[in-house]
N, C-alpha and C positions, 0 to 999 in steps of 0.2 A: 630339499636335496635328497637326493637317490643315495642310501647305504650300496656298500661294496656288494652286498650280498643283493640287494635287487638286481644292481645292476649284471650281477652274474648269471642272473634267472634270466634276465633279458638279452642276455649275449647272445647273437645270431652265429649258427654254426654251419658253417662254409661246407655245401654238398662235395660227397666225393667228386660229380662233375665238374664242381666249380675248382674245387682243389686239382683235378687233372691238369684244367685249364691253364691252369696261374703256371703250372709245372711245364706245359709246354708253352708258353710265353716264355719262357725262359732261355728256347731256341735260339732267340736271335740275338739276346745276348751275349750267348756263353755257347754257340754251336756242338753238336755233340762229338763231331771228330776234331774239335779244337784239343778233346785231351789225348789225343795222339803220337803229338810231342813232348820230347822232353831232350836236352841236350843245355849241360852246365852252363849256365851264366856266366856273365863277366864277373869275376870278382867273389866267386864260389868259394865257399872256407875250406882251408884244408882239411881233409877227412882226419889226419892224423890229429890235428890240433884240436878238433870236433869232440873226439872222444877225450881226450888228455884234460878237456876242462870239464867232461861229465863224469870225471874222476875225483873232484869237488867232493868231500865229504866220505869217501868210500872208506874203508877199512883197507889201507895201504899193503900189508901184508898179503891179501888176495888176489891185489890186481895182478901180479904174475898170471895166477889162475884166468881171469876172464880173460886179459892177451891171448893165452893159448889157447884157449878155448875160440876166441874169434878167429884166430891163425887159423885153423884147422884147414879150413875151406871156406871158398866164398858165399856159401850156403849158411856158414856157424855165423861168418862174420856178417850176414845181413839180419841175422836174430840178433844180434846186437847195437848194431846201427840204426834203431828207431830214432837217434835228433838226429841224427844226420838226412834221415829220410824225410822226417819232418820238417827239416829245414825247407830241401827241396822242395816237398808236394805244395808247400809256403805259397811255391811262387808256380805253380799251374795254375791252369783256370777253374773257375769255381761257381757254382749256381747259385750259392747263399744259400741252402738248403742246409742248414746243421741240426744234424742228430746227437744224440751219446754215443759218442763215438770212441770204441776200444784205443786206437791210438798206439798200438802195437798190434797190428790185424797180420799174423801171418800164419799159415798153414800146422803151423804146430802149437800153436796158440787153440786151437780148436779140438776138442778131442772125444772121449765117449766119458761117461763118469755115473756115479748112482745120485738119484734125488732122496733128500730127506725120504721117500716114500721105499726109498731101494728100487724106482725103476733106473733101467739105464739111459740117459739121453746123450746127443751131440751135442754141444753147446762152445761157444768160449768160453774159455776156462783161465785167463789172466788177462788183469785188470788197471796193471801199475798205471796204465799211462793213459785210463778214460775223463774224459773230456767234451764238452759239447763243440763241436766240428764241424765242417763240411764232408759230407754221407764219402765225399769222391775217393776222400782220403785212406779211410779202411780200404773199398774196394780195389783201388790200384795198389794199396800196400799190397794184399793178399795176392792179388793174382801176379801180381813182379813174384812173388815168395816160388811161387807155382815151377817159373821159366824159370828159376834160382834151383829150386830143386831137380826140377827137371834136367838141366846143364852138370849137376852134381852128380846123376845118375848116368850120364852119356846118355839122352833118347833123342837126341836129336833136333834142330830149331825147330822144325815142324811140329812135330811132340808135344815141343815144350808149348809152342804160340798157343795151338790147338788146346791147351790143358787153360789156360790163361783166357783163352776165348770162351770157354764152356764154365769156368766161375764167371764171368762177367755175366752169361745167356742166364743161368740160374739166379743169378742173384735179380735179373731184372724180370723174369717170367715170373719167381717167387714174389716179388715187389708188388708186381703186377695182381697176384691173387692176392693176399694182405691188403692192398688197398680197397678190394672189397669186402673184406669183414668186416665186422663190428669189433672196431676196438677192445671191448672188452674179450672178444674172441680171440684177437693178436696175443693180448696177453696172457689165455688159456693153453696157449700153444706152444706143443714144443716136439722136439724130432727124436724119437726112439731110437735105439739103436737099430732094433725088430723093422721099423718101416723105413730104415734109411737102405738097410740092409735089401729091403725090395724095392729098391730103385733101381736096382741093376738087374740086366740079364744075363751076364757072366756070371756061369757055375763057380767058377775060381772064388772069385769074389764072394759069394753069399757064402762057400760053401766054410771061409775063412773066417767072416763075416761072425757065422752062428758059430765059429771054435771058441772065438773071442765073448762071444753070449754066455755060452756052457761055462766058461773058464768062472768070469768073471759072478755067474747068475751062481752058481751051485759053491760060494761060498757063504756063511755067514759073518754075519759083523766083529766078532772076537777072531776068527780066522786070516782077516785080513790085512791086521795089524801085521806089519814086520817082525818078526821077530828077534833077528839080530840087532835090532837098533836097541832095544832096552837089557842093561845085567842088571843082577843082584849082586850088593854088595853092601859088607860089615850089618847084615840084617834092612837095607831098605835098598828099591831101585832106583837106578839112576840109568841114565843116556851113555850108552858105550860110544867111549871115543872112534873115531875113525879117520886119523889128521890126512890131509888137509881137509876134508870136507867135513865133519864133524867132530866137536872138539867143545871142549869146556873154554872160557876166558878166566873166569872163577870158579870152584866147588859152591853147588847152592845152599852149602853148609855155612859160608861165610854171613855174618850177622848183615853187612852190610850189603850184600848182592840180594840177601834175601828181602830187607827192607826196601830196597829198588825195586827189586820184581814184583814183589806185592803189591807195595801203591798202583805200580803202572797197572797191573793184572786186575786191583779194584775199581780204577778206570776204565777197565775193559767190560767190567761186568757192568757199569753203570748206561755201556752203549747197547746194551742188551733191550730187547723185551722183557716185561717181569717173567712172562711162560719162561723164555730161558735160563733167565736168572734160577728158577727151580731146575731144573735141569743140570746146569753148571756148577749147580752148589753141591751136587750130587758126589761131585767129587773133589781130589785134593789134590794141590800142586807142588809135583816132588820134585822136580828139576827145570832145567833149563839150559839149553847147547846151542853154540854156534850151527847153522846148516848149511854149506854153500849149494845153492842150485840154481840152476838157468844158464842164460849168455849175459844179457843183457844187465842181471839181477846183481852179478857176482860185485862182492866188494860193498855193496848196502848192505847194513845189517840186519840179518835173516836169522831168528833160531827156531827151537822148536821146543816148544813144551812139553813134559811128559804129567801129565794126570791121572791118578790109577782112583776108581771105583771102589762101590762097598766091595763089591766080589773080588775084588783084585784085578780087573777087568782094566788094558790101559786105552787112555785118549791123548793122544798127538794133537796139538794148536802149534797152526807156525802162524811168527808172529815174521811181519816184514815191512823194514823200513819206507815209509813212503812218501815221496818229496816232489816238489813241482813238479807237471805232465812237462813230458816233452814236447809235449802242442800248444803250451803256454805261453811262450814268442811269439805266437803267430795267430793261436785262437782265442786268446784273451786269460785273464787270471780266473782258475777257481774261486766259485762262492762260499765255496766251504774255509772253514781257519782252519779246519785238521787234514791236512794229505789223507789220512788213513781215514775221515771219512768219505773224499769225495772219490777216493777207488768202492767203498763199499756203498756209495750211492746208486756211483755209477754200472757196479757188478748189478744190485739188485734191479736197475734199470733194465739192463741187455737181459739178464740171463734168464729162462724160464723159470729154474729151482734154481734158490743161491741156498747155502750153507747156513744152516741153524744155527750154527756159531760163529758167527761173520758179525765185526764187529770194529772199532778201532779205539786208541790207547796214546798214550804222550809219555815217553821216558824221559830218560838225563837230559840235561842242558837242549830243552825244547821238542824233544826229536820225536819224530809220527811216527805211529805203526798202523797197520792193520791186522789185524789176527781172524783166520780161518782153521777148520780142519782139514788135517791131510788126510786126502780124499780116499775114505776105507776102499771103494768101491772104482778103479780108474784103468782106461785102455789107452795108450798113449801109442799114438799115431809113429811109426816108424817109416820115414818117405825114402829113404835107403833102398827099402825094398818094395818100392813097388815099379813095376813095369810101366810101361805106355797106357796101359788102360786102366789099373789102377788109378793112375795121375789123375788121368782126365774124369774120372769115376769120384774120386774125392774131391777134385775143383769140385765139380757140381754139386755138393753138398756143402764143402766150405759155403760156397755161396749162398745156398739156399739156408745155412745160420745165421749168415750175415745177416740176407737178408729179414728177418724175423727178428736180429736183434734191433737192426734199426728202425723196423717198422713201429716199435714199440716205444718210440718216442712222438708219432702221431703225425706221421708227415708223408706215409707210405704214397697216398693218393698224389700228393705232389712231385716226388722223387718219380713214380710211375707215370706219371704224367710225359714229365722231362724226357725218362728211358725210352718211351714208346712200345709201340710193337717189333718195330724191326732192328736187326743187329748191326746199327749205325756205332751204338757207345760200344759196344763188346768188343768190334773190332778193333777201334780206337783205343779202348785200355789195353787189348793184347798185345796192337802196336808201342802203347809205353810201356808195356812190361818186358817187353822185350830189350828195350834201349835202356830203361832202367836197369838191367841185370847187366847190360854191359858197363854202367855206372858201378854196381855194386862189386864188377871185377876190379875196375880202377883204382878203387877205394880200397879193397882189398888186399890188391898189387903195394897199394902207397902202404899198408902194416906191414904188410911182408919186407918193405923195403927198409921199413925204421926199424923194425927188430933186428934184421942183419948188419944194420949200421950200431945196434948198440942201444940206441934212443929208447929202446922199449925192451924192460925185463919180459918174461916170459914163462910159465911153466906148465908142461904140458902131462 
């Protein structure tokens, strides 16, 4: 009998050609302008009630805060509605192609940040809701995000389509070249700020581009830290309040908060490498605060550690609760028993450089986390302000992340197969992202409507 291990030496590996192949046999299953449509089903859950039970478990006191925060605009409220969206894209067509797939794929989900090395890269950069998927799913979330944004800024349907059809071209031209590296190449790769930055020929652009470089490149590591967020006080530091968003539950003075956070925090170390483990021991854990951030996030429980150094030197870990994907319905159950590890599986999957302190941990009464560092070194995408060419200037790179995150689960040759050369699928996801954002008004019209009826607190 043949050990596991022959038989693995013996396993025939399917040429990029033959992988094209298999990808465009797939045509005639699942056509590429079949994912063009999209228009609610019979028997569509209500968006209101959607969210009401993915309030399950939240920290009750907050949800005011994420209401408001989705109120805003239909642009806030569709960073929030990842199972709603999920639900939907459930029931579109599908090639069976699944990657690691982000599972919250939208436009500000993506961003600039430093790598353990201190270069700057573009990467995604949040993870709650990864899960292995069909590839389709990210990509049509993201580029809907685009016409979402786009409608928020007034530029216009054309604008907006146009921005929506150029992440779609990007993501399948980049596909397209990944399927011919060497794997071990995909996962050497990754997108500098410096080379994303020369992707465009608008002076505007770069010339913003490099502000953002200088800004960000000419700090050092102890500079970067906030500095309002820590005082001193009665001779040690602690996490300055700032209610509602930051805020103590208990003093980490208490005998017994302190013995909760420890255990969990020596679980956290034990998800560690040993390298890290030297590293982490390096320093000491003085506090711990509630933090609220995000749309989607608010109301799970999210805090932030404060760590200070031999030199006095502080380090920030947030720790965040993290509970079945929202792709879970419909893509199957995590392999993992710990939420918080199969977001940090799944991060270390997609991302080129993940976090040296990237890690996860189990508190009270069962409950996952993940823990990372807040990121000393990050440029966060503001879509408010970008024009028409902007838009369509960042689709193209959105995409061209995407695509490199999912290529890195091994399946590039096959997905590029599928896409082809021509702009059959781009137009087709532009066409549902567009109909999609009129979905994502509807849904947002139905909040706006519960909150003036009462049904829904609020605060803004």
């Amino acid at each position: 009998m043949k050990t596991a291990k022959h038989s693995r030496l013996e396993k025939r590996v399917l040429t990029v050609e033959e992988q094209r192949a298999e990808g465009k046999t797939l045509r005639a299953k699942v056509p590429r302008a079949s994912h063009a449509s999209w228009k609610p089903p019979d028997g569509r859950a209500d968006p209101v009630k959607m969210l009401r039970r993915s309030d399950a478990g939240r920290m009750e006191e907050l949800l005011p805060i994420r209401y408001g925060r989705m109120l805003e605009s239909p642009f806030t409220f569709y960073r929030g509605a990842a199972a709603i969206m999920a639900a939907d894209l459930a029931r579109t067509p599908s090639t069976g192609i699944r990657v690691q797939s982000c599972g919250d794929c939208h436009l500000l989900n993506i961003g600039a940040f430093g790598t353990p090395e201190r270069r700057l890269i573009i990467d995604i950069n949040d993870f709650d809701e990864t899960l292995p998927a069909p590839f389709e799913w990210d990509i049509k979330r993201l580029a809907a995000s685009f016409v979402v944004a786009g409608r928020n800024n007034r530029l216009g349907e054309g604008k907006c389509r146009d921005a929506a059809e150029a992440c779609v071209r990007s993501y399948r031209k980049h596909m397209d070249e990944f399927a011919e590296m060497h794997m071990i190449d995909v996962w050497y790769a990754s997108h500098t700020i410096e080379s994303v930055a020369n992707l465009t020929d608008n002076k505007d652009l770069r010339q913003r581009a490099a502000a953002n470089i200088r800004r960000a490149s000419g700090k050092s590591a102890g500079d970067l830290h906030t500095p309002e967020l820590i005082e001193e006080k009665n001779g040690r530091y602690r996490i300055k309040d700032a209610p509602p968003l930051i805020f103590h539950l208990r003093e980490f003075t208490d005998k017994h908060t302190r013995e909760v956070v420890n255990a969990s925090f020596a679980l956290y170390r034990k998800s560690l490498s040993h390298d890290r483990r030297v590293l982490l021991d390096a320093y000491r854990l003085v506090d711990i605060a509630v933090k609220v951030v995000g749309v989607g996030s608010v109301g799970r429980r999210c805090f932030v550690l404060l760590l200070i150094g031999p030199k006095g030197a502080p380090l920030y870990l947030q720790v965040k609760e993290a509970v079945p994907s929202v792709l879970e319905p419909y893509a199957g159950a995590s392999v993992f028993p710990n939420h918080g590890q199969r977001v940090v599986v799944g991060q270390r999957i997609m991302q080129a450089a993940s976090d040296i302190f990237l890690g996860w941990t189990e508190g009270q009464k069962g409950r996952q986390f993940y823990i990372r560092q807040l990121r000393e070194i990050k440029i966060k995408p503001i879509p408010e302000l970008w024009d028409a060419p902007a838009m369509k200037y960042m689709a193209g790179v959105c995409g061209m992340v995407l695509a490199r995150a999912h290529a890195r689960s091994g399946f590039a040759a096959r997905i590029a197969g599928y896409l082809g050369g021509k702009d059959t699928f781009d137009k087709a996801v532009s066409d549902f992202s567009v109909s999609y954002a009129d979905q994502n008004e509807r849904d947002h019209a139905a909040l706006v409507k519960a909150v003036r009826a009462g049904k829904i607190h609020v605060s803004t």
